[in-house]
Each structure stands twice: as structure tokens, then as C-alpha cells.
N, CA, C and O atoms as a DFTB+ gen file, in Angstrom:
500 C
 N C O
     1  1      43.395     -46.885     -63.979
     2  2      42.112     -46.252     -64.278
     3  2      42.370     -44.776     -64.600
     4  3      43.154     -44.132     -63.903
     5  1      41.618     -44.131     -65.815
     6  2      41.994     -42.965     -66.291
     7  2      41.290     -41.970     -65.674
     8  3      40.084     -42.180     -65.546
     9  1      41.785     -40.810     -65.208
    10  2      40.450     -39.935     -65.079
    11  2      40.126     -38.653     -66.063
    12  3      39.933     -37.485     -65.725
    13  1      40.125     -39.062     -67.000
    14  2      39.664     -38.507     -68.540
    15  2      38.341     -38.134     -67.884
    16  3      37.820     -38.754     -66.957
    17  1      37.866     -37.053     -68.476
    18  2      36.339     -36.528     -68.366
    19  2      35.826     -37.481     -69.670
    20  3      36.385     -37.131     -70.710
    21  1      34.909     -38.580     -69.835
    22  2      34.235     -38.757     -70.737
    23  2      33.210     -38.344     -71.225
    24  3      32.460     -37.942     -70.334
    25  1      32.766     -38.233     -72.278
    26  2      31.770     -37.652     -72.972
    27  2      30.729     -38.149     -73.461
    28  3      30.568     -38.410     -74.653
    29  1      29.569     -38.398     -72.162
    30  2      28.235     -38.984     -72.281
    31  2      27.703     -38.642     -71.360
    32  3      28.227     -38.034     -70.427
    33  1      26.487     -38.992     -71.457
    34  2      25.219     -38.087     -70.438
    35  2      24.736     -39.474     -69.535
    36  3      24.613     -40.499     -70.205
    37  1      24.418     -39.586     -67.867
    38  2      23.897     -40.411     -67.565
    39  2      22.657     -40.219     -66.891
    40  3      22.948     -39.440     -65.983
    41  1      21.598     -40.445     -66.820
    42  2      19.992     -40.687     -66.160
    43  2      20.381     -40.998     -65.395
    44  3      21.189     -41.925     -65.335
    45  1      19.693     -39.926     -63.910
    46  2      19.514     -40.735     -62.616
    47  2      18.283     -40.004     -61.977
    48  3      17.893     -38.867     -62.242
    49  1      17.660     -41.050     -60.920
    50  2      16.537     -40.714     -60.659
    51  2      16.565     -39.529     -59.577
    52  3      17.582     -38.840     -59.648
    53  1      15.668     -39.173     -58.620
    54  2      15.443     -38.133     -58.345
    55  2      16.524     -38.828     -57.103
    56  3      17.712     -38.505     -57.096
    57  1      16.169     -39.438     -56.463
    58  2      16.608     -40.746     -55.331
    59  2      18.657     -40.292     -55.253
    60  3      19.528     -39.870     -54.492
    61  1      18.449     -40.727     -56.493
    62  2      19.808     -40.804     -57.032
    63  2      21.099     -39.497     -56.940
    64  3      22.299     -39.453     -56.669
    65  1      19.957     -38.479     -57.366
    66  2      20.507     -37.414     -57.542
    67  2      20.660     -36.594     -56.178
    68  3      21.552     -35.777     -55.949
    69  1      19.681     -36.947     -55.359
    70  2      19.734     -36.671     -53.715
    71  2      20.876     -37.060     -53.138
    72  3      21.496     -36.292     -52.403
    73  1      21.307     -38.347     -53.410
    74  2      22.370     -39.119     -53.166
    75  2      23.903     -37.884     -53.545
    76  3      24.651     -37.221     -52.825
    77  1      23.803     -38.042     -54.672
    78  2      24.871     -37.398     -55.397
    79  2      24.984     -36.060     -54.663
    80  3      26.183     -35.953     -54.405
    81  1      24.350     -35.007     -54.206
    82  2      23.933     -34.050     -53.942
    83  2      24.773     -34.074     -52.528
    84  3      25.811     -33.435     -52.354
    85  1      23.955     -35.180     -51.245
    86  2      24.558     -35.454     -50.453
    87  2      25.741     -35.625     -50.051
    88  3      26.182     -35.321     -48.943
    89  1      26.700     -36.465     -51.548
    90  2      27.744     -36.621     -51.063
    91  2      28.676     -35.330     -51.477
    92  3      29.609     -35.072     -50.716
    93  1      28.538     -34.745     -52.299
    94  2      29.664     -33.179     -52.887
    95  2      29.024     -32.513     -51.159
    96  3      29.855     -32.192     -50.309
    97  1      27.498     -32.394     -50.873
    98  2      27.679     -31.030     -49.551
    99  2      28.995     -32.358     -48.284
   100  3      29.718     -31.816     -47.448
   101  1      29.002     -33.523     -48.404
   102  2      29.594     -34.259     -47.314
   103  2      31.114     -33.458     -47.888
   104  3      31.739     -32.746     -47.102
   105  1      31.563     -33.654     -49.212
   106  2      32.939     -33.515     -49.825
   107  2      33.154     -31.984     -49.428
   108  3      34.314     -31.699     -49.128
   109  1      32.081     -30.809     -49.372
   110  2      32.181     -29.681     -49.452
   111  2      33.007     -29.382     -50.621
   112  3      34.125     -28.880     -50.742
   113  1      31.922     -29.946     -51.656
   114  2      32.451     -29.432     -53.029
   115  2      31.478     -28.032     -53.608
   116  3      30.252     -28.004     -53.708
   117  1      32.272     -27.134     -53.876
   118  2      31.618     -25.909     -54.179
   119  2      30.233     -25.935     -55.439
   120  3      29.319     -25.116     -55.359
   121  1      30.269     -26.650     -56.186
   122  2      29.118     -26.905     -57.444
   123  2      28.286     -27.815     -57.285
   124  3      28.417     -28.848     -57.941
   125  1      27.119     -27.651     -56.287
   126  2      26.082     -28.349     -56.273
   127  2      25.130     -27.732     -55.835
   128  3      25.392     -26.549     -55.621
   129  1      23.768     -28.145     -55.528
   130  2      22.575     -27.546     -54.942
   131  2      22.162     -28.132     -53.399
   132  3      22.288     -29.335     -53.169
   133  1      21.847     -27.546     -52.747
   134  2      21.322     -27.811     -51.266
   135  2      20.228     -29.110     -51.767
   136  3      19.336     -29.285     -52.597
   137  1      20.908     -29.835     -50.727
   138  2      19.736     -31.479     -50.509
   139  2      18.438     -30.712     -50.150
   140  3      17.506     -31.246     -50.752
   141  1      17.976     -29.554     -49.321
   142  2      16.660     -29.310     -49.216
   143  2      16.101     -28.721     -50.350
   144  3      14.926     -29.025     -50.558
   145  1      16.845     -27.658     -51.448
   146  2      16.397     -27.486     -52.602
   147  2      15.894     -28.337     -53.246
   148  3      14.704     -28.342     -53.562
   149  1      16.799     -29.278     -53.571
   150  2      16.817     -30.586     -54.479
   151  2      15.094     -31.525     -54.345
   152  3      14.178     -31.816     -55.114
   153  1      15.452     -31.729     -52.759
   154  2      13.882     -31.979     -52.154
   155  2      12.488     -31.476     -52.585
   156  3      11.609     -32.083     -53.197
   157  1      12.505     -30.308     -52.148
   158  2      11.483     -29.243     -52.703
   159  2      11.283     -29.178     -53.491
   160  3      10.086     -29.322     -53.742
   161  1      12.358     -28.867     -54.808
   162  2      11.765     -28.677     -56.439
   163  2      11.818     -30.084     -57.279
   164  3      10.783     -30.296     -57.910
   165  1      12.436     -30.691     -57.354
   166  2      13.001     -31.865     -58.059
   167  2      11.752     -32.853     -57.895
   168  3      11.287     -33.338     -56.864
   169  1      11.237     -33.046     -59.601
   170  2      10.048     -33.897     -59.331
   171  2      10.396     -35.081     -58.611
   172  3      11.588     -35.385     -58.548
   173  1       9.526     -35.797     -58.054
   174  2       9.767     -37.055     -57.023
   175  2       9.825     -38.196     -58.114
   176  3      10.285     -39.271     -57.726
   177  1       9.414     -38.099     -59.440
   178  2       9.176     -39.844     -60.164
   179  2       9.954     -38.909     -61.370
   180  3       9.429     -39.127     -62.461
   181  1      10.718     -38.237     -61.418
   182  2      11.438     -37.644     -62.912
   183  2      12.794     -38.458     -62.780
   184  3      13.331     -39.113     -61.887
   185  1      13.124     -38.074     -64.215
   186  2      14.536     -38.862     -64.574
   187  2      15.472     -37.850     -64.504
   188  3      14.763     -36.980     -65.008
   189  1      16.483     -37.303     -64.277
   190  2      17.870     -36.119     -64.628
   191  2      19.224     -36.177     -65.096
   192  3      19.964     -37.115     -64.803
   193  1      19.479     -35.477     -65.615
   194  2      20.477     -35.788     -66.204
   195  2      21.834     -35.124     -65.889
   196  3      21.970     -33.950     -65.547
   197  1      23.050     -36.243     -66.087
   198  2      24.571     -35.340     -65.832
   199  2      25.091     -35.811     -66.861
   200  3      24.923     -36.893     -67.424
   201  1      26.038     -34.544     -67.191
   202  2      26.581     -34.446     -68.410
   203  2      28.405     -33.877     -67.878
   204  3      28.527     -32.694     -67.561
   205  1      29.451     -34.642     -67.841
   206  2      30.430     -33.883     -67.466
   207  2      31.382     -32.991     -68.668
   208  3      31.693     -33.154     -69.848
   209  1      31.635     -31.918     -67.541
   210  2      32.171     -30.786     -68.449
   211  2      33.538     -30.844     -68.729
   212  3      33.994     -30.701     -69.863
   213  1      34.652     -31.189     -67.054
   214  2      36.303     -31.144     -66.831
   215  2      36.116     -31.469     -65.957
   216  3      35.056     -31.620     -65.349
   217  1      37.498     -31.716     -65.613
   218  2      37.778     -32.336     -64.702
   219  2      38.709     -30.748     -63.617
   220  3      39.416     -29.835     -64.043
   221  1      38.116     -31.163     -61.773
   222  2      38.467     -29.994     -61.461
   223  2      39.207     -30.690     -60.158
   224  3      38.991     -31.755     -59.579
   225  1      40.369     -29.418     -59.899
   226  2      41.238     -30.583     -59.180
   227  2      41.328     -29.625     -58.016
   228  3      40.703     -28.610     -58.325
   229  1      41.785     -29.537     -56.947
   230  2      41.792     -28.855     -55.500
   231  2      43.436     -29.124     -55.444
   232  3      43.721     -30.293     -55.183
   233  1      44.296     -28.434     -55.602
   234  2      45.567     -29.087     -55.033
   235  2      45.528     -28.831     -53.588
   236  3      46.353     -29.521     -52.990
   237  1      44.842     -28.071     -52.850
   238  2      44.864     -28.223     -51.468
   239  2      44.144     -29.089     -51.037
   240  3      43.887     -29.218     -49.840
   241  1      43.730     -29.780     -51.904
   242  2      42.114     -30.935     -51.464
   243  2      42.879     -32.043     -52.075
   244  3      42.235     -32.574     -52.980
   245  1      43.711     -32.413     -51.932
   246  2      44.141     -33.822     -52.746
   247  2      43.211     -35.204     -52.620
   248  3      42.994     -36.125     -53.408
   249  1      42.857     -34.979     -51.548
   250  2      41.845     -36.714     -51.090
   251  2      40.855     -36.754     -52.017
   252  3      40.450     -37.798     -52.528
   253  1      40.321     -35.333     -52.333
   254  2      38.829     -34.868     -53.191
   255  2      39.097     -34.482     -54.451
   256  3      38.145     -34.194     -55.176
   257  1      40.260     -34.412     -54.883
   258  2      40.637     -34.263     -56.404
   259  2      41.160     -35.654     -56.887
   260  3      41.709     -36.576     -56.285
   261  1      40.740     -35.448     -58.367
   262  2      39.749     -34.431     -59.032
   263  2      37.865     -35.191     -59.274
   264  3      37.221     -36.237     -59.361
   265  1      37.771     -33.656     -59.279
   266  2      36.253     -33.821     -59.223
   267  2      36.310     -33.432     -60.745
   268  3      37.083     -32.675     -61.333
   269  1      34.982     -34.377     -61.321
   270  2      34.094     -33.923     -62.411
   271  2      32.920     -33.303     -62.512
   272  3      31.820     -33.821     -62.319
   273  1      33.304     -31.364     -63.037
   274  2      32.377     -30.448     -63.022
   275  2      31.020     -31.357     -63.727
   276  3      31.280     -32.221     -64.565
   277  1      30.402     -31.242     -63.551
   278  2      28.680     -31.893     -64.365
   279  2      27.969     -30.362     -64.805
   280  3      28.089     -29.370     -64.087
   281  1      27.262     -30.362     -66.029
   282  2      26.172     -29.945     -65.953
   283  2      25.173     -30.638     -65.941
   284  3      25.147     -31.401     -66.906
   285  1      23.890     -30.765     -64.936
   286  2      22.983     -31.352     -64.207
   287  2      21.506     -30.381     -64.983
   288  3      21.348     -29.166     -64.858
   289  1      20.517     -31.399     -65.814
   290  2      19.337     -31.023     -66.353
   291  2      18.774     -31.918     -65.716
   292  3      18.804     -33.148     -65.741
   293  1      17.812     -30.514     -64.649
   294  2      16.565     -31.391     -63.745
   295  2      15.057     -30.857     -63.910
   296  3      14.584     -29.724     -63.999
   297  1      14.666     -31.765     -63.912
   298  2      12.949     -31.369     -63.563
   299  2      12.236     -31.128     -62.627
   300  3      12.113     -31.817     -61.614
   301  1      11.739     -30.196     -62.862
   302  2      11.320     -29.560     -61.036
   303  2       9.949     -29.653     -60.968
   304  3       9.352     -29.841     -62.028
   305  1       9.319     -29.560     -59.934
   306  2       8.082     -29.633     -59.944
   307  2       6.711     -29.727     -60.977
   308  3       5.823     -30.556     -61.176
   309  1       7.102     -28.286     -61.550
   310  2       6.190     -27.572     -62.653
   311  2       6.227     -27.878     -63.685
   312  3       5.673     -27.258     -64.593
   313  1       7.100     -29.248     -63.871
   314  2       7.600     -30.046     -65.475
   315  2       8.168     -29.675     -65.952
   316  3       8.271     -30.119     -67.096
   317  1       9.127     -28.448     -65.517
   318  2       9.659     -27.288     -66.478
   319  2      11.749     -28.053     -65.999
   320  3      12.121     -28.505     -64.916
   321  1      12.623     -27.880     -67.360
   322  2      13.428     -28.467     -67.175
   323  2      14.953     -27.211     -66.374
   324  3      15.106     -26.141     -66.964
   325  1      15.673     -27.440     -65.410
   326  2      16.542     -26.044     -65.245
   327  2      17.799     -27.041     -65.190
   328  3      18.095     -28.202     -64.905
   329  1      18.374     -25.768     -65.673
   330  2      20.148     -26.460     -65.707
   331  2      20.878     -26.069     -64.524
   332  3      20.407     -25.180     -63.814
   333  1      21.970     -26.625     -64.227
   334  2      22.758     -26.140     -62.874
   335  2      24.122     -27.297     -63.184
   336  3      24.249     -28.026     -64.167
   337  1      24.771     -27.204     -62.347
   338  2      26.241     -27.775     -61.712
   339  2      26.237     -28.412     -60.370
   340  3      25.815     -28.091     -59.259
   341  1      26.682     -29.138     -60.731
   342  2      27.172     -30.525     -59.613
   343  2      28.586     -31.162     -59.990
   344  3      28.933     -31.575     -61.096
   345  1      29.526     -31.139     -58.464
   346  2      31.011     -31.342     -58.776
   347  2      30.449     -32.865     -58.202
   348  3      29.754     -33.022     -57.198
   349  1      31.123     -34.320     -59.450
   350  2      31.020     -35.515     -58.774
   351  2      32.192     -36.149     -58.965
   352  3      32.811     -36.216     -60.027
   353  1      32.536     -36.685     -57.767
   354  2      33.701     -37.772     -58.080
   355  2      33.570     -38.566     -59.303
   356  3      32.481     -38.844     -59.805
   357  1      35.381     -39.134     -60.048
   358  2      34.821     -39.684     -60.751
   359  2      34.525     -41.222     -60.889
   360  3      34.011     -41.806     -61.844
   361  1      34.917     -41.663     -59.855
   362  2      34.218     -43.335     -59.567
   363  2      32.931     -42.759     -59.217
   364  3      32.406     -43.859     -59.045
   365  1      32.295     -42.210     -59.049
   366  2      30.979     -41.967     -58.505
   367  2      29.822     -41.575     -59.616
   368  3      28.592     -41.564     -59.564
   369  1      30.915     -41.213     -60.787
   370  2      30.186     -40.937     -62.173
   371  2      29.904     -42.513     -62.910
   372  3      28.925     -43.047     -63.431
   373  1      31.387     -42.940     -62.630
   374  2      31.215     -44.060     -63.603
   375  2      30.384     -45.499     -63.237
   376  3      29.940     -46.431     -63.907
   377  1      30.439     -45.060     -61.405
   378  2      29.353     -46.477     -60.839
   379  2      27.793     -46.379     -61.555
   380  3      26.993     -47.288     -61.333
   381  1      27.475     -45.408     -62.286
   382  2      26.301     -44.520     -62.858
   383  2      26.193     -45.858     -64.034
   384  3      27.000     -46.395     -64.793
   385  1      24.579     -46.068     -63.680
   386  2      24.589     -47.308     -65.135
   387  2      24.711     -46.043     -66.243
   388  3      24.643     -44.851     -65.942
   389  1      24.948     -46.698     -67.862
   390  2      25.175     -46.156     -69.371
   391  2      23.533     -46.999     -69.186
   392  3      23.173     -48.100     -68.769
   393  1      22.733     -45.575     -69.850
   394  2      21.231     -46.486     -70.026
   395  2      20.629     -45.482     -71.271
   396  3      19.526     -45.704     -71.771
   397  1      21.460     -44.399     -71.688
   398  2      20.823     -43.745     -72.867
   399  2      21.619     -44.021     -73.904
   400  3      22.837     -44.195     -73.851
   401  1      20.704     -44.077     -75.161
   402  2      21.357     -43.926     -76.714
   403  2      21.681     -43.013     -77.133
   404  3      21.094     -42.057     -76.626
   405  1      22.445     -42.731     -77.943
   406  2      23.479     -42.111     -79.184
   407  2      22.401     -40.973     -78.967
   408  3      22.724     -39.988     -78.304
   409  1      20.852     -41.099     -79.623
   410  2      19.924     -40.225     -79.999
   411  2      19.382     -39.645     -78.791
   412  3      19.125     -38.451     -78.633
   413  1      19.278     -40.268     -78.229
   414  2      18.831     -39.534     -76.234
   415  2      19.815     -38.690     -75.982
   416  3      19.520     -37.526     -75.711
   417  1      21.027     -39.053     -76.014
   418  2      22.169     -38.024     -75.843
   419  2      22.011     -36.914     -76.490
   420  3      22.128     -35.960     -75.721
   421  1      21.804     -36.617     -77.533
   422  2      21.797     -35.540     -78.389
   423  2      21.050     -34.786     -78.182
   424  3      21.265     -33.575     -78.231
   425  1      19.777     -35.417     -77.844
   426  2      18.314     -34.938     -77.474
   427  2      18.741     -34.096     -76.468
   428  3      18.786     -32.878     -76.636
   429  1      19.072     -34.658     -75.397
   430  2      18.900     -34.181     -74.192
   431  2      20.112     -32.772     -73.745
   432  3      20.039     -31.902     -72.877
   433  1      21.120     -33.062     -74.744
   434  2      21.675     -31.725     -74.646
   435  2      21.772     -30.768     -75.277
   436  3      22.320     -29.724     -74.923
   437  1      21.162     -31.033     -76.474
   438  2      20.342     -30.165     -76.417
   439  2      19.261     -29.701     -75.926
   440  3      18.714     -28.858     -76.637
   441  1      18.643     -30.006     -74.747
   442  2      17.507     -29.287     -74.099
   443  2      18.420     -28.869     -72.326
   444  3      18.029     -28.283     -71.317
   445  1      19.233     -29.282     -72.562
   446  2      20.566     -28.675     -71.191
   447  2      20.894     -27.298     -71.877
   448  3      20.659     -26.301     -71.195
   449  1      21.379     -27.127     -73.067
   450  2      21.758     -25.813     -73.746
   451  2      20.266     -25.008     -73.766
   452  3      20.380     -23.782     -73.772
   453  1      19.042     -25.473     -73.776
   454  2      17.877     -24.450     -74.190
   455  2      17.481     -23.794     -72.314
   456  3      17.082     -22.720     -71.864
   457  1      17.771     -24.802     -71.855
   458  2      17.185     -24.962     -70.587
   459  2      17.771     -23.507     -69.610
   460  3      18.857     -22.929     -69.602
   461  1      16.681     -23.311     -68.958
   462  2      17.452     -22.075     -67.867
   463  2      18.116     -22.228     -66.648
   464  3      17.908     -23.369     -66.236
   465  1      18.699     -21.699     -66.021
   466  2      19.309     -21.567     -64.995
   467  2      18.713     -21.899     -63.585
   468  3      17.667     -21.444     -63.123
   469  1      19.457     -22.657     -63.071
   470  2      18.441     -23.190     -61.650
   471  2      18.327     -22.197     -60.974
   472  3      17.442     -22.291     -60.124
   473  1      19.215     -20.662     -61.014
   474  2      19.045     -19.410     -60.721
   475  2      17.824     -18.670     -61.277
   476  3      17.096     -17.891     -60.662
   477  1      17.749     -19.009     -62.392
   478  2      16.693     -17.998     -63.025
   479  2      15.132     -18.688     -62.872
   480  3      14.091     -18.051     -63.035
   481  1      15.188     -19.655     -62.638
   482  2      14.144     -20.522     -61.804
   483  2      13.920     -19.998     -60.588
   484  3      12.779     -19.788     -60.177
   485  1      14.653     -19.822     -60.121
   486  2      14.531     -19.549     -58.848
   487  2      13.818     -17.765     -58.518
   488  3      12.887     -17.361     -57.821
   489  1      14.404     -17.366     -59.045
   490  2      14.096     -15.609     -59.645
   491  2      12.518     -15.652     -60.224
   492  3      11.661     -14.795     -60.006
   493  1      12.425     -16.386     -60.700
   494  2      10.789     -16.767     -61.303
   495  2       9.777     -16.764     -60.183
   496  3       8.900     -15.943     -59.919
   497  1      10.074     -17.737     -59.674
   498  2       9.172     -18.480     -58.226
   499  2       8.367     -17.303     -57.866
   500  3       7.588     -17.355     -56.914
């Protein structure tokens, strides 16, 4: 099994992404957002998206390398879309159903590139 960063975007629900979230703070992987953030802003019935960037490796972390950096487009409360980072294993990417098209893909990252910063969201509030 390769661990190539592949190049596609996968939908996961809010549920999902809690999950994911959970397990990098369990890994104490540095690129993710607090499960109570996630809670709080992250609409409850929205879809989100990960998109991986590289692949990132810990040589002092061997059990946990390598992780795949994500950029993560979520919807937060206010319908409004913010971008951020999430480090995910990569069996943990690929257990991820493939449920978007060619044209969803495109779509959607482009609105990851328009989208602001889960920082600058936050600065807003």
C-alpha cells in the first residue's frame, strides 16, 4: 500500500469530521481544531470537505508517521464557508467513501482557495 498523497477532495459530515478531529487531538497531531470548536461552530446537518496537501512525517513519531496535511473547508454556523488544517492518517483518509465528481471537485476548491481562515473567522466573531 502506497502512501502517495492523492489528489481528490472527500465529503464528510459534521459527525465525521468530529471523529477525525478526535482522533489527530488522541495522535497529538499539531494541525487540527479543538473538538469543542468544531462543536460550537461547525453546522450540525453541513457537508465538509478534505482536500490533502503532503504527506508529513515525525521521525521522532514513527508509529504516527506519516500523516496527511489536509486542507479542511467547513461550514460554520452562519453558512459562511472557513478554511483550516487537519493532519489525518492515511488509512483514515482512504477509509473516507469517493462520493464527489470531477466537477464538485473543482467547485469546491475553488471555494477552499476563496474561503477565509478559520483564524480570521474567528477574529470576526
Amino acid at each position: 500500500m502506497t502512501d502517495e498523497v492523492p489528489r481528490t477532495i472527500r465529503a464528510v459530515s459534521t459527525e465525521q469530521l468530529l471523529l477525525l478531529e478526535e482522533e489527530a487531538a488522541a495522535l497529538g497531531f499539531s494541525r487540527r481544531l479543538s473538538v469543542g470548536w468544531v462543536r460550537e461552530h461547525a453546522a450540525a446537518s453541513a457537508t465538509h470537505y478534505l482536500l490533502p496537501l503532503f504527506a508529513h512525517d515525525l521521525r521522532h513519531r514513527p508509529e504516527v508517521s506519516p500523516q496527511w496535511r489536509c486542507y479542511t473547508l467547513l461550514t460554520v454556523v452562519t453558512g459562511e464557508e472557513v478554511r483550516s488544517l487537519l493532519d489525518v492518517r492515511p488509512d483514515t483518509f482512504r477509509a473516507l467513501p469517493e462520493s464527489l465528481t470531477p466537477a464538485d471537485k473543482t467547485g469546491i476548491h475553488r471555494r477552499m482557495e476563496r474561503a477565509r481562515s478559520q483564524v480570521g473567522y474567528d477574529g470576526a466573531e
